[in-house]
N, C-alpha and C positions, 0 to 999 in steps of 0.2 A: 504494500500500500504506500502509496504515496506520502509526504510530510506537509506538501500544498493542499492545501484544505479549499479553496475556491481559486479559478480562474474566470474573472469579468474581459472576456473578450467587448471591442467596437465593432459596429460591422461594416460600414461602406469605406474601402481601404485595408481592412482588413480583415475578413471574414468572406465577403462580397466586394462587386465593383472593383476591380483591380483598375488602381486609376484615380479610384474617386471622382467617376465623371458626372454620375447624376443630379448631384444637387448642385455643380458649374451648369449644368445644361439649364437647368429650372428657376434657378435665379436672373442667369442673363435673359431669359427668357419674357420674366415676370416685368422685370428693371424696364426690357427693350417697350414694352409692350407699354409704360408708366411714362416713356417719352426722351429717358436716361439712359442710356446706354454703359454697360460694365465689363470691362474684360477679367478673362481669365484669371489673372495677378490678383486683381481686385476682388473676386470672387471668390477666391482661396483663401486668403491672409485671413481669415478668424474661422476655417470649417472645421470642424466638429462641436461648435457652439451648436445652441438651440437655437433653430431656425429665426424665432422669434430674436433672440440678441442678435445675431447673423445678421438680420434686415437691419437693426440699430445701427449695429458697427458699419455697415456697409453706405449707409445713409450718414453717419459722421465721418465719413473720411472726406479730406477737403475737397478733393475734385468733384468728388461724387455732391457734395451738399453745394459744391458750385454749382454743377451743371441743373443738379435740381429745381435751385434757383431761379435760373436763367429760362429754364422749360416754365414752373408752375407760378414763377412770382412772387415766392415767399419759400421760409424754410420747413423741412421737413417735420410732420411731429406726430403724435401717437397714433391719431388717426392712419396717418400715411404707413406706418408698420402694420397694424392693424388690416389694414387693404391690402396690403405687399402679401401679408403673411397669408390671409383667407387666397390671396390667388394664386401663391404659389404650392400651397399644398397639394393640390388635384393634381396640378404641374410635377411634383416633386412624386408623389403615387408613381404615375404613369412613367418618369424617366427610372425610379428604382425599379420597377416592375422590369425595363427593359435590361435594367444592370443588377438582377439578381444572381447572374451564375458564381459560386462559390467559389475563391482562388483556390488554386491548386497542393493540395496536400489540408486543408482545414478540417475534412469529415474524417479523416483519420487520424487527425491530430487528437480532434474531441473525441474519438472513439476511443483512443490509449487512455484519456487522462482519466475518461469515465471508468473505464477498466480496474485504474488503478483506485477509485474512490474518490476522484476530485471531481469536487461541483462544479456546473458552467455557468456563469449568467451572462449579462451582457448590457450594456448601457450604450444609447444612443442620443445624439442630434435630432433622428427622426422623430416626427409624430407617432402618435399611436395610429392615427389614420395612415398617415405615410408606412407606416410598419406592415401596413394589412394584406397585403397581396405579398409581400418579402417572405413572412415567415412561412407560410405555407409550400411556396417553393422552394424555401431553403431546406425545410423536413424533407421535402420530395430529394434533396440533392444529400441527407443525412445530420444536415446542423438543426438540429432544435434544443437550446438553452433551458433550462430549469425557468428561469428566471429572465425577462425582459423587461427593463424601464428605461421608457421613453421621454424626450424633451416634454417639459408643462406637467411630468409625474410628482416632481419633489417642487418646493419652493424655487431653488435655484438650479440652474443647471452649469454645465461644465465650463471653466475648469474648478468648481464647488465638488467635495466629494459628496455633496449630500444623495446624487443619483447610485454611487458606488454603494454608499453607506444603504440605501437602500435592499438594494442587489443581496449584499451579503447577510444582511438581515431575513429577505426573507429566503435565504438559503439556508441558513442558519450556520453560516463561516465564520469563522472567528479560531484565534487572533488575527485583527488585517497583519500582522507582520507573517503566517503563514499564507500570505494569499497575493495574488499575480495578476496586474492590469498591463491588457497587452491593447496597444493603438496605434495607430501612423500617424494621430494629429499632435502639435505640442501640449492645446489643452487637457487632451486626453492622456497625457503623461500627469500634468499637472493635477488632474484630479485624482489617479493612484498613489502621488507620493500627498498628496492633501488629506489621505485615506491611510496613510502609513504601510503600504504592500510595496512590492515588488513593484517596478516598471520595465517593462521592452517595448519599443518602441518599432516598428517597421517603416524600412526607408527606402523600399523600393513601389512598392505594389495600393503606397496612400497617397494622398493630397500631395508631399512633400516631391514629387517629380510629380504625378499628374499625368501620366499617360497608359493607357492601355495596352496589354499584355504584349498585344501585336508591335505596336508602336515605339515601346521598349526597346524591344528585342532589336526592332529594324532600325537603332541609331549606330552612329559610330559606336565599337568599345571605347576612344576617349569618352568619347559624349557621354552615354550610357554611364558609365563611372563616373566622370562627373558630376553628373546632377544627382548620383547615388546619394554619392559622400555629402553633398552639401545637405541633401535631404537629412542624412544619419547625423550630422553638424546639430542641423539644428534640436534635432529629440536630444541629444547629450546634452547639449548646455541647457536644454528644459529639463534633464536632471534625470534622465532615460537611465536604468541600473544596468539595460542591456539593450543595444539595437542590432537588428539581424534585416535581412533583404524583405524577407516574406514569412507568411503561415505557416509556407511549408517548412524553412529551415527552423523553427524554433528548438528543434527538442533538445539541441547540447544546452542553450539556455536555462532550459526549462530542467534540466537536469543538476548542472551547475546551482540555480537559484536551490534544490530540494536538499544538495548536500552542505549548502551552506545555514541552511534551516535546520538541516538535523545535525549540525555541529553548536549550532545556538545563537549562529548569528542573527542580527535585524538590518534592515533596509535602511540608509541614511542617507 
């Protein structure tokens, strides 16, 4: 049996969506359609927030509360998230729906861990409506979590551990310093070490490069390396106790983190 007591996987980046391209495609989408236009850069810097801050943040960055401006005449405010956020959700369904396939190596990752007695759960950005067509496909492809808490479940969402704090509660896990948050965004690092568990962070197949499977593969090897490293740069300095390419290389990590738990260390 194992000495990690739960592991809170993310899912779009890493679990699903290799890439993280669905909720890029639903935002510019929403944004083009409000008269604003956002690119990709812009549309990335705060993802794995809940949709709802996501809209915030994205409407306070200067360019963007410029152009705002300049379209409607005044600046952005509750309402305007409010309307972003009701339109982007149907948007955001229908682009996960289309970026459900599971990265490779994930269903038998949670197959071993379950094997050995470690719980799954899993905390998300997504809505619960946004979630609805995800999970069912994911069972069909082998991932189905104990445990799912969505953006708008707890008070605050990420980078707050209170969605994690959740998770593990109603897993019933405990100590967090036996327990493993694995994510490709930096918030989602920061809400594991805000939780006192384990971090690994993934710096190939999230937000942090941004492109899909195929599109990886087909860059230069500089290139490709490149935007690896920058990706894993930045999860280290958000305080990542471990970062690896993808789902599927995890398990020296994950094995690593188990014998330093059964020697008696904690996560700092």
């Amino acid at each position: 049996m194992s000495p990690i007591q739960a592991v809170i996987f993310d899912w779009a980046g890493t679990m699903i969506d290799f890439g993280c391209r669905a909720p890029v495609l639903a935002l510019r989408e929403v944004f083009a359609e409000a008269g604003v236009e956002i690119d990709e850069v812009e549309a990335r810097a705060d993802m794995g927030r809940a949709k709802r801050d996501h809209i915030r943040a994205l409407l306070a960055m200067p360019r963007v509360a410029d152009a705002w401006r300049a379209r409607h005449g005044r600046s952005s405010d509750e309402t305007d998230v409010d309307r972003l956020h009701d339109a982007v959700e149907p948007k955001m369904r229908a682009a996960a729906k289309d970026c459900s396939a599971l990265i490779p190596g994930a269903a038998s990752l949670v197959a071993d861990l379950r094997a050995r007695g470690v719980k799954i759960g899993s905390t998300t950005g997504y809505t619960r409506p946004m979630m609805a067509d995800i999970l069912p496909l994911a069972a069909d492809q082998g991932y189905a979590p104990e445990v799912v808490v969505c953006a708008g479940e707890t008070t605050e969402g990420r980078p707050s551990p209170l969605m994690m704090w959740k998770a593990l509660t109603e897993l019933g896990a405990w100590p967090a310093r036996a327990c493993v948050k694995v994510d490709d965004a930096v918030v989602g690092i920061a809400e594991g070490l805000e939780v006192g568990a384990w971090t690994i962070g993934l710096s190939a197949s999230g937000n942090g490069v941004g492109l899909g499977q195929e599109a990886l593969a087909s860059l230069a090897p500089g290139d490709r390396a490149a935007r690896i490293a920058t990706s894993a740069k930045a999860l280290r300095d958000a305080g990542a106790h471990y970062v690896v390419d993808t789902i599927g290389e995890l398990g020296p990590a994950l094995a690593e983190i188990e014998a330093r738990i059964a020697r008696g260390e904690r996560p700092v």
